[in-house]
C-alpha positions as a Markdown table, in Angstrom:
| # | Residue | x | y | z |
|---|---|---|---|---|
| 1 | Unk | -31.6 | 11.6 | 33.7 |
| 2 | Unk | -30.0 | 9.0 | 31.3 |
| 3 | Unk | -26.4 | 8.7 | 30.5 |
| 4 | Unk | -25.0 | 7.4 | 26.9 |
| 5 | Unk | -21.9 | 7.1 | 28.9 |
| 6 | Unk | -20.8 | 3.4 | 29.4 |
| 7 | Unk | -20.4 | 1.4 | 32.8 |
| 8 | Unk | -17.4 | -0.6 | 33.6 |
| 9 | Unk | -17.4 | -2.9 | 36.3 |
| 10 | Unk | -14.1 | -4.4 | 37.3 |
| 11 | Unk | -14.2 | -8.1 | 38.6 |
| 12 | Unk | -11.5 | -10.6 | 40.4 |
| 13 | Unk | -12.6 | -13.3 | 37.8 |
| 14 | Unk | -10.4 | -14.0 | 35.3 |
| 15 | Unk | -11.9 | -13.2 | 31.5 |
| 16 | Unk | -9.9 | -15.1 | 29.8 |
| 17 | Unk | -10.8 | -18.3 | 31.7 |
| 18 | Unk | -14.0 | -18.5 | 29.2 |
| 19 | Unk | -13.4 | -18.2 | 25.2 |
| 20 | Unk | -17.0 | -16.9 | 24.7 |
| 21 | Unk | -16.1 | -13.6 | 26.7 |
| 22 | Unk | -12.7 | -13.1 | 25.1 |
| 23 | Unk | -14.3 | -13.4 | 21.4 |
| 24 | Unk | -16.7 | -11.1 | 22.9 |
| 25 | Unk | -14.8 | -8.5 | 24.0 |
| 26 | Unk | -12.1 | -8.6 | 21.5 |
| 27 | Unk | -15.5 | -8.2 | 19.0 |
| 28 | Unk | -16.7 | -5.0 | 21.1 |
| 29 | Unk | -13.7 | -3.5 | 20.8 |
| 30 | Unk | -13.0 | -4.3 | 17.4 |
| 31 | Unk | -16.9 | -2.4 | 16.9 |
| 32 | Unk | -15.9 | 0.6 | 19.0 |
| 33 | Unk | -12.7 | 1.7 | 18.2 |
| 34 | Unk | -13.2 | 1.9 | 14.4 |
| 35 | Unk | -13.7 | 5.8 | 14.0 |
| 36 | Unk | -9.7 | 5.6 | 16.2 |
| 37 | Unk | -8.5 | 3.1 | 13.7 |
| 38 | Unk | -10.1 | 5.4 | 10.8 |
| 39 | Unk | -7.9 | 8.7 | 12.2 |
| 40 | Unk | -4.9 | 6.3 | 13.3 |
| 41 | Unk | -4.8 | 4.5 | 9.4 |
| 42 | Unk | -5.3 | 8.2 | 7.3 |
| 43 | Unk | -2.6 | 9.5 | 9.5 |
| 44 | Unk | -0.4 | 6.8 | 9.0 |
| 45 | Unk | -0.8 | 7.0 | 5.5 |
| 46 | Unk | -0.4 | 10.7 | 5.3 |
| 47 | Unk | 2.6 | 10.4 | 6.9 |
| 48 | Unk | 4.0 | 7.8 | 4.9 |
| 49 | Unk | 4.1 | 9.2 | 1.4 |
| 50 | Unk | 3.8 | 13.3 | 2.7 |
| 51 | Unk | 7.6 | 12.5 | 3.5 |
| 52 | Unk | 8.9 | 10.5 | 0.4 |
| 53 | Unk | 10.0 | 12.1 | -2.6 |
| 54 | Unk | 8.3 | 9.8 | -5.1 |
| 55 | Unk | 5.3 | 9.3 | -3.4 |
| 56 | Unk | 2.6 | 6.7 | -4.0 |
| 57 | Unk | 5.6 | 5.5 | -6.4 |
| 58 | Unk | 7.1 | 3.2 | -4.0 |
| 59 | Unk | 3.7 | 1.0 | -3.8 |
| 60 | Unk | 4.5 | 0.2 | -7.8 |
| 61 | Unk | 8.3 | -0.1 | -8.3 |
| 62 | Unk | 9.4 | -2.8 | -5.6 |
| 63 | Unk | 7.7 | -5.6 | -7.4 |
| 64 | Unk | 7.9 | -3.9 | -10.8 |
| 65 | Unk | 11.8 | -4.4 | -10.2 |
| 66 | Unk | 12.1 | -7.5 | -8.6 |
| 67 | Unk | 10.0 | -8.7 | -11.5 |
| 68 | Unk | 11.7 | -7.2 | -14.1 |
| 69 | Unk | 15.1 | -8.4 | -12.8 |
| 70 | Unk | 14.1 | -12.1 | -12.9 |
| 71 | Unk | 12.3 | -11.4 | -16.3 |
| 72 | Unk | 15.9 | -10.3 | -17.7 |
| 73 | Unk | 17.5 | -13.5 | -16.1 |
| 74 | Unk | 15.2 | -15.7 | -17.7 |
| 75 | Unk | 15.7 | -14.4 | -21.0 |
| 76 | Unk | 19.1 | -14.4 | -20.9 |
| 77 | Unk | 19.0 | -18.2 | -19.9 |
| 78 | Unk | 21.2 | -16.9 | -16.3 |
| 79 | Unk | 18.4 | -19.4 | -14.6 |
| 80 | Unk | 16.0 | -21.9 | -15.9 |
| 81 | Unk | 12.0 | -21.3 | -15.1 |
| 82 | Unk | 10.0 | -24.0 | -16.6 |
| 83 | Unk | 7.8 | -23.4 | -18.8 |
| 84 | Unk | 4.5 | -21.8 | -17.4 |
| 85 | Unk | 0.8 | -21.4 | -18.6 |
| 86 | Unk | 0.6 | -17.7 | -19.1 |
| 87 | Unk | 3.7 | -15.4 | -20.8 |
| 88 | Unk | 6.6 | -15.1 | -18.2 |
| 89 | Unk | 6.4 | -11.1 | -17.5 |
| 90 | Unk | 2.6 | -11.4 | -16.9 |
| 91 | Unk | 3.7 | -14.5 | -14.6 |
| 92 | Unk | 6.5 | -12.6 | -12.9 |
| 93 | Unk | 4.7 | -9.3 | -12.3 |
| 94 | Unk | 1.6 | -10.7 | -10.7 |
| 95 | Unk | 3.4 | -13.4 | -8.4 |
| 96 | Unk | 5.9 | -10.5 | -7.1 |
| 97 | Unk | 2.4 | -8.1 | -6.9 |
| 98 | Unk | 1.0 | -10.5 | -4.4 |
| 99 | Unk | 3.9 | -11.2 | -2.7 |
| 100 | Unk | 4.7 | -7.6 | -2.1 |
| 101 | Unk | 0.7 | -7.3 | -0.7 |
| 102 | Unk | 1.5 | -10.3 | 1.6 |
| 103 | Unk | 4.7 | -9.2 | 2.7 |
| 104 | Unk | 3.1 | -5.3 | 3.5 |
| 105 | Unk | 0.4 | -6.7 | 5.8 |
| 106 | Unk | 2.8 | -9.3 | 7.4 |
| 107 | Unk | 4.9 | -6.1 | 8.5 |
| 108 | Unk | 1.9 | -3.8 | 9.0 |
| 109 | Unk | 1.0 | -4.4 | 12.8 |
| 110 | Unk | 4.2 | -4.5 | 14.3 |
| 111 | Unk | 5.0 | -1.0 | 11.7 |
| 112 | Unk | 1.6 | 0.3 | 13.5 |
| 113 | Unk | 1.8 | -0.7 | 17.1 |
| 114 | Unk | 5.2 | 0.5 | 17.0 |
| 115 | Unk | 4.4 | 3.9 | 15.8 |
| 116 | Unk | 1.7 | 4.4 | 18.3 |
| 117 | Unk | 4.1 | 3.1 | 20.9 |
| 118 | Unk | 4.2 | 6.8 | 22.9 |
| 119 | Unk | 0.4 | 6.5 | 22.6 |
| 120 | Unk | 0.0 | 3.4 | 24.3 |
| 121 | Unk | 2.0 | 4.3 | 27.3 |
| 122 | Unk | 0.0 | 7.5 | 27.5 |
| 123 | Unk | -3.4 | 6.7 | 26.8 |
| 124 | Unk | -6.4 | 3.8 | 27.8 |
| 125 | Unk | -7.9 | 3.1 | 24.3 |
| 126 | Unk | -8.8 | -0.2 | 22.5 |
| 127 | Unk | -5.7 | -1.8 | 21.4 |
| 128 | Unk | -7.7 | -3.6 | 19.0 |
| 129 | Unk | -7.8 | -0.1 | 17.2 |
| 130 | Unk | -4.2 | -0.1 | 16.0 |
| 131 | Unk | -4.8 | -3.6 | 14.3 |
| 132 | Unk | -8.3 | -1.9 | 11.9 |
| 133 | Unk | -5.8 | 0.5 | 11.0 |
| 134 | Unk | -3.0 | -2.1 | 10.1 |
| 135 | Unk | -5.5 | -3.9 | 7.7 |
| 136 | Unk | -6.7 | -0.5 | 6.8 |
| 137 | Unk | -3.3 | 0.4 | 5.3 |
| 138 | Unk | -2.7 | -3.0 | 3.7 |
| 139 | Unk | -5.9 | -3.1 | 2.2 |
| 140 | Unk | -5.1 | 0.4 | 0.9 |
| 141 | Unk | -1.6 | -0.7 | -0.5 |
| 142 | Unk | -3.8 | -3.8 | -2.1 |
| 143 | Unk | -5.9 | -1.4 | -3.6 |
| 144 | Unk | -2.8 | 0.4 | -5.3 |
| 145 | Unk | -1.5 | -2.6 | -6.3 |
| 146 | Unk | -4.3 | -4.1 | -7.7 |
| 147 | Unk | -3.7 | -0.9 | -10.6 |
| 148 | Unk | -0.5 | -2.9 | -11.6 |
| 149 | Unk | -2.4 | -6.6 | -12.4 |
| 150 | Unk | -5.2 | -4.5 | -14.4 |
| 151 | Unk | -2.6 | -2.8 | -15.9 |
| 152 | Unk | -0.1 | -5.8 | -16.7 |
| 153 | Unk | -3.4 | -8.1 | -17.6 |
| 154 | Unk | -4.2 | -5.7 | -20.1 |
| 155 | Unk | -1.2 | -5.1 | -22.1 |
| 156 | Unk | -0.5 | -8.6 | -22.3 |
| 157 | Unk | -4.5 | -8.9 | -23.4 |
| 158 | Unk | -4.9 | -11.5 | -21.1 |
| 159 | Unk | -8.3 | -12.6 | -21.2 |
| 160 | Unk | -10.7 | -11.7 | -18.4 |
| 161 | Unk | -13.2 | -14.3 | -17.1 |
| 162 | Unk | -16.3 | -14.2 | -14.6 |
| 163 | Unk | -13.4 | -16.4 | -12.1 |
| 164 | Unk | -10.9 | -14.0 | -12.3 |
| 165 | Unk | -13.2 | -11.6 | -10.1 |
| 166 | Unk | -13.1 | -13.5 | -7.6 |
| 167 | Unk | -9.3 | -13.1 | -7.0 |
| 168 | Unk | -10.3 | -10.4 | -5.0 |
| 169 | Unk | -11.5 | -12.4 | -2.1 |
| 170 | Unk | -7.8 | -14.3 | -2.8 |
| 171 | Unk | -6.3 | -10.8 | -2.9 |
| 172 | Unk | -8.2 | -10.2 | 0.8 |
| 173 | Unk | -7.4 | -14.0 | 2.1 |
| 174 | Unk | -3.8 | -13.0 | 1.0 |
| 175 | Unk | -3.6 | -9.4 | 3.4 |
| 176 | Unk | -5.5 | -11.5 | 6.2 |
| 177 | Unk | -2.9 | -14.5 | 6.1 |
| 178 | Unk | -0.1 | -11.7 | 6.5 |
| 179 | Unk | -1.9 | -9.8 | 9.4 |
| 180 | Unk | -2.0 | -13.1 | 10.7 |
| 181 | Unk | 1.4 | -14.0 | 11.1 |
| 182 | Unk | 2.1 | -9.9 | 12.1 |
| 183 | Unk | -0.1 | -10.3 | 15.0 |
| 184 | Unk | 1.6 | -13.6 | 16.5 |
| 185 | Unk | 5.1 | -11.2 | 16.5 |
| 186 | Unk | 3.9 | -7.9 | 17.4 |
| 187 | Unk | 4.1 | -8.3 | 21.2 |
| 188 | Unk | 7.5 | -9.6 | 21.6 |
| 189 | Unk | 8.9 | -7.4 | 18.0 |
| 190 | Unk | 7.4 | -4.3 | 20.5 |
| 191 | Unk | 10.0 | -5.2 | 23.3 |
| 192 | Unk | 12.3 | -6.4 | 20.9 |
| 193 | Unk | 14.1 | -4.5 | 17.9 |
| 194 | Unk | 15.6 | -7.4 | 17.0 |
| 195 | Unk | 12.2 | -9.0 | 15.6 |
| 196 | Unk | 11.9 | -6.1 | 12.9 |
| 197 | Unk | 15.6 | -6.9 | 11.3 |
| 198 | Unk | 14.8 | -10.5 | 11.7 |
| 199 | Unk | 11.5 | -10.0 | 9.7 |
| 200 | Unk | 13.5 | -8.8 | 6.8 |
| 201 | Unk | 15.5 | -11.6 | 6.5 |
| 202 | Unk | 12.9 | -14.2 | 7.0 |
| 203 | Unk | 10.6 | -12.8 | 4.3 |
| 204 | Unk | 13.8 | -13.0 | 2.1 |
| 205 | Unk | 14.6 | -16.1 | 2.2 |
| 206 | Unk | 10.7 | -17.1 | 2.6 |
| 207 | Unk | 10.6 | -15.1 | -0.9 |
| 208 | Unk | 12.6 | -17.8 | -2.8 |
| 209 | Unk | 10.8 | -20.8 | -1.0 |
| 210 | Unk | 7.3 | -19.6 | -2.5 |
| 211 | Unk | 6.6 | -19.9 | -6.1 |
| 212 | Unk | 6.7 | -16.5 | -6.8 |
| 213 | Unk | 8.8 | -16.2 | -9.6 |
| 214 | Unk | 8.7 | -20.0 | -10.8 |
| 215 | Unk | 6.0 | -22.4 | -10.8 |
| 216 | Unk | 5.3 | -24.5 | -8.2 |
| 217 | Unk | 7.8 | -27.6 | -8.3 |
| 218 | Unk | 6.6 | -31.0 | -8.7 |
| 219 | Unk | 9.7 | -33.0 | -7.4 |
| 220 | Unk | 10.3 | -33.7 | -3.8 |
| 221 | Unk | 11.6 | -32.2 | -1.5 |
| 222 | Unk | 10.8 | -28.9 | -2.9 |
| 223 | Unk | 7.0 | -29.8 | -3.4 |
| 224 | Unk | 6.8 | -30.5 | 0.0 |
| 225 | Unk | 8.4 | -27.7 | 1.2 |
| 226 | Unk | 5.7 | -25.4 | -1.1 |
| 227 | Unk | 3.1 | -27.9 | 0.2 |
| 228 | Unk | 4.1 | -26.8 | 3.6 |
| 229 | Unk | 4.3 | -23.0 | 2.9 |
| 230 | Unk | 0.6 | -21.2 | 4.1 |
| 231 | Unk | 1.4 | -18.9 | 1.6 |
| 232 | Unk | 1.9 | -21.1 | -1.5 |
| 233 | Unk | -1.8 | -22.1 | -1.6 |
| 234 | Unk | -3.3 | -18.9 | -1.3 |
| 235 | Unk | -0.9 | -16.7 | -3.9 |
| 236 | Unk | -0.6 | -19.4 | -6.3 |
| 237 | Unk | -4.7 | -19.6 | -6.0 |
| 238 | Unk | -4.2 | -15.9 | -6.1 |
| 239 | Unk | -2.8 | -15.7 | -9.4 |
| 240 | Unk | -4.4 | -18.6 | -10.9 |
| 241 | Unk | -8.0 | -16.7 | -10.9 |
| 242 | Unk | -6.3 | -13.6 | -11.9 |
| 243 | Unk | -4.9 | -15.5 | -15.3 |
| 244 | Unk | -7.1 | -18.1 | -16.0 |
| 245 | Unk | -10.3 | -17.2 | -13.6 |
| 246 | Unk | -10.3 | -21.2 | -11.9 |
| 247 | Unk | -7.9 | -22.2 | -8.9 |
| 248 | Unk | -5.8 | -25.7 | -10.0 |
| 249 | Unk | -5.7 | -27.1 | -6.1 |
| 250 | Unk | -8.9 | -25.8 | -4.7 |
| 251 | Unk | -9.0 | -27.9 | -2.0 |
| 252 | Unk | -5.4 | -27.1 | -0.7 |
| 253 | Unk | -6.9 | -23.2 | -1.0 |
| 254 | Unk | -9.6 | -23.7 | 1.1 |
| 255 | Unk | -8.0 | -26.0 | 3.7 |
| 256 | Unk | -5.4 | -23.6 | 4.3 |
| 257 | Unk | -7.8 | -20.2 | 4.0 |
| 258 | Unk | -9.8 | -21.8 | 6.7 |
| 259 | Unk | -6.9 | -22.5 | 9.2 |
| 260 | Unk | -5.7 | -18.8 | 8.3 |
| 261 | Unk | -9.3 | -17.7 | 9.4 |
| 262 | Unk | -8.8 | -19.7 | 13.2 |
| 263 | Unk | -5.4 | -18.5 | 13.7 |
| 264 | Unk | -6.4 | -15.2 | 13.0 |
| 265 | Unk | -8.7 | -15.8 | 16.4 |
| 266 | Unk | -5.6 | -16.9 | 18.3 |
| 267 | Unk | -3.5 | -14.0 | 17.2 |
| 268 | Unk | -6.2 | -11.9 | 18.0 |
| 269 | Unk | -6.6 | -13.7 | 21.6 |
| 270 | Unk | -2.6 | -13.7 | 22.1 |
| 271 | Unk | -2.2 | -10.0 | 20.7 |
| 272 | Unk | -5.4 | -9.2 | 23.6 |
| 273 | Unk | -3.6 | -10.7 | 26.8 |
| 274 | Unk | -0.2 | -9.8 | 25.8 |
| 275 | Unk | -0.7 | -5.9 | 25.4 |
| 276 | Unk | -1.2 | -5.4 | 28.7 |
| 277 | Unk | 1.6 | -6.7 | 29.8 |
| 278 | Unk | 4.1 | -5.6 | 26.8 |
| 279 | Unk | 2.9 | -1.9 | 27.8 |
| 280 | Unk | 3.8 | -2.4 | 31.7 |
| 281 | Unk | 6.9 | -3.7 | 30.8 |
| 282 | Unk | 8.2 | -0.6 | 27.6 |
| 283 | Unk | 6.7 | 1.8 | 30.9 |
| 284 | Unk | 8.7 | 0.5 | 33.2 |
C-alpha cells in the first residue's frame, strides 16, 4: 500500500557544500510550509490589533504625524525644503507612507521569529515558515497603507497615469528590500536583545539620511550619501510613479532592485544555516 507520507534520508555530506541543493531546499520549504505561515501571519495579526485600543488606527497615524509635523515646519519657515515637483503635503505624506512600509518589513522577521521563539525550541517545522508570514504581515500593512496614497492623491487631485500603477511593484520591491535587511539580523537579534533597541535607533537616524521628507540633494557629500542609501533609489522611484507615473533615475532603480533580489538569496542562505544553530544555543 502507498504512503503520501514523505522520506527523509539523513546523510554525512554536507548540503551546503553545493548552492543548487541549498536554493533547493530553501525553495521546498518555502512551498511546504505556506498553509503554517498562513495560520502563523492571521494569528499574528489577530493578535496585534485584538489588543490595541485604536486598532487598525496605528497602520495610519505614524506617518500621518510624522508628515504632518514637518508639513507645519515647512510652513512656518522652521526648516528650508526646496522646492519640489508635486505640493509639499502630498510630497510629505507619501515619502513618510513608504518609509513607514519599509521600516515595518525591515522589523517584521526578527518581530516574527521572536514571537515564535517558544515554538521553535519545541517543535521541527520549516523555519522558512516564519519568514511567508513576515512578508505576509508587511504586505498586509502595505495594503493598509496604500488607502492613505489613494486617499492623499485624491484630495490633492493629483493626476493618475497608466505609470503610476506600476508603483505597486515599487511598493513590493520596497517590503522585499526591508525583509532583506531583517533577515541578515534575525539570527544574532534572536540571541541578542540588544539588536531590537539598536534597530530603533538605526532606522532613526537612517530616517533623515533618505529623502523622505526633502528631495533628494544634489550637492556632495549628501548626494553621495543618498546615492549610497539601497533605499533612496527604490522609495524615491516609489514615489515618483505614484505622482507623476515615470521613475527620474531608472537605471539607479533597477541596479539596485536587482542587487536587492540576490541578497535576498543570501539572507535566505544565512537565515537557513544559522537557525539551527541559534535554536541549540536559546535551548541550551
Amino acid at each position: 500500500m502507498s504512503s503520501n507520507i514523505p522520506v527523509v534520508v539523513y546523510s554525512n555530506e554536507p548540503r551546503c557544500r553545493s548552492f543548487r541543493i541549498m536554493a533547493k531546499d530553501i525553495w521546498k520549504d518555502l512551498k511546504v510550509s505556506r498553509e503554517l505561515a498562513w495560520r502563523l501571519m492571521v494569528r499574528d495579526i489577530s493578535a496585534h490589533y485584538r489588543q490595541s485600543l485604536l486598532g487598525i488606527l496605528w497602520a495610519f497615524l505614524p506617518p500621518l504625524v510624522t508628515a504632518l509635523f514637518f508639513i507645519v515646519l515647512n510652513n512656518r519657515n522652521i526648516i528650508n525644503i526646496e522646492e519640489t515637483s508635486i505640493p509639499y503635503p502630498v510630497f510629505a505624506i507619501v515619502g513618510t507612507v513608504l518609509w513607514q512600509i519599509f521600516v515595518y518589513s525591515f522589523n517584521a522577521p526578527l518581530k516574527v521569529v521572536n514571537a515564535s521563539k517558544s515554538m521553535l525550541t519545541k517543535i521541527n517545522f520549516p523555519r522558512e515558515a516564519l519568514i511567508l508570514s513576515s512578508l505576509g504581515q508587511a504586505l498586509f500593512d502595505t495594503c493598509i497603507k496604500v488607502v492613505i496614497l489613494i486617499v492623499v492623491l485624491l484630495i490633492f487631485k493629483i493626476q493618475f497615469t497608466w505609470g503610476a500603477s506600476f508603483s505597486l511593484l515599487a511598493l513590493l520591491t520596497l517590503v522585499l528590500l526591508g525583509i532583506t535587511f531583517g533577515l541578515l539580523l534575525t539570527p544574532i537579534g534572536l540571541l541578542y536583545t540588544d539588536i531590537s533597541h539598536g534597530v530603533t535607533i538605526i532606522t532613526t537616524l537612517w530616517f533623515f539620511l533618505t529623502p523622505v521628507i526633502y528631495p533628494p540633494p544634489a550637492n556632495f557629500p549628501l548626494s553621495l550619501i543618498a546615492t549610497l542609501n539601497p533605499v533612496s533609489p527604490i522609495l524615491v522611484g516609489a514615489r515618483d510613479l505614484a505622482t507623476s507615473g515615470v521613475v527620474h533615475n531608472p537605471i539607479i532603480f533597477l541596479m539596485v532592485s536587482f542587487l536587492m533580489l540576490f541578497f535576498l538569496v543570501v539572507a535566505l542562505i544565512i537565515y537557513r544555516l544559522a537557525m539551527p544553530i541559534v535554536i541549540e544555543r536559546i535551548s541550551a
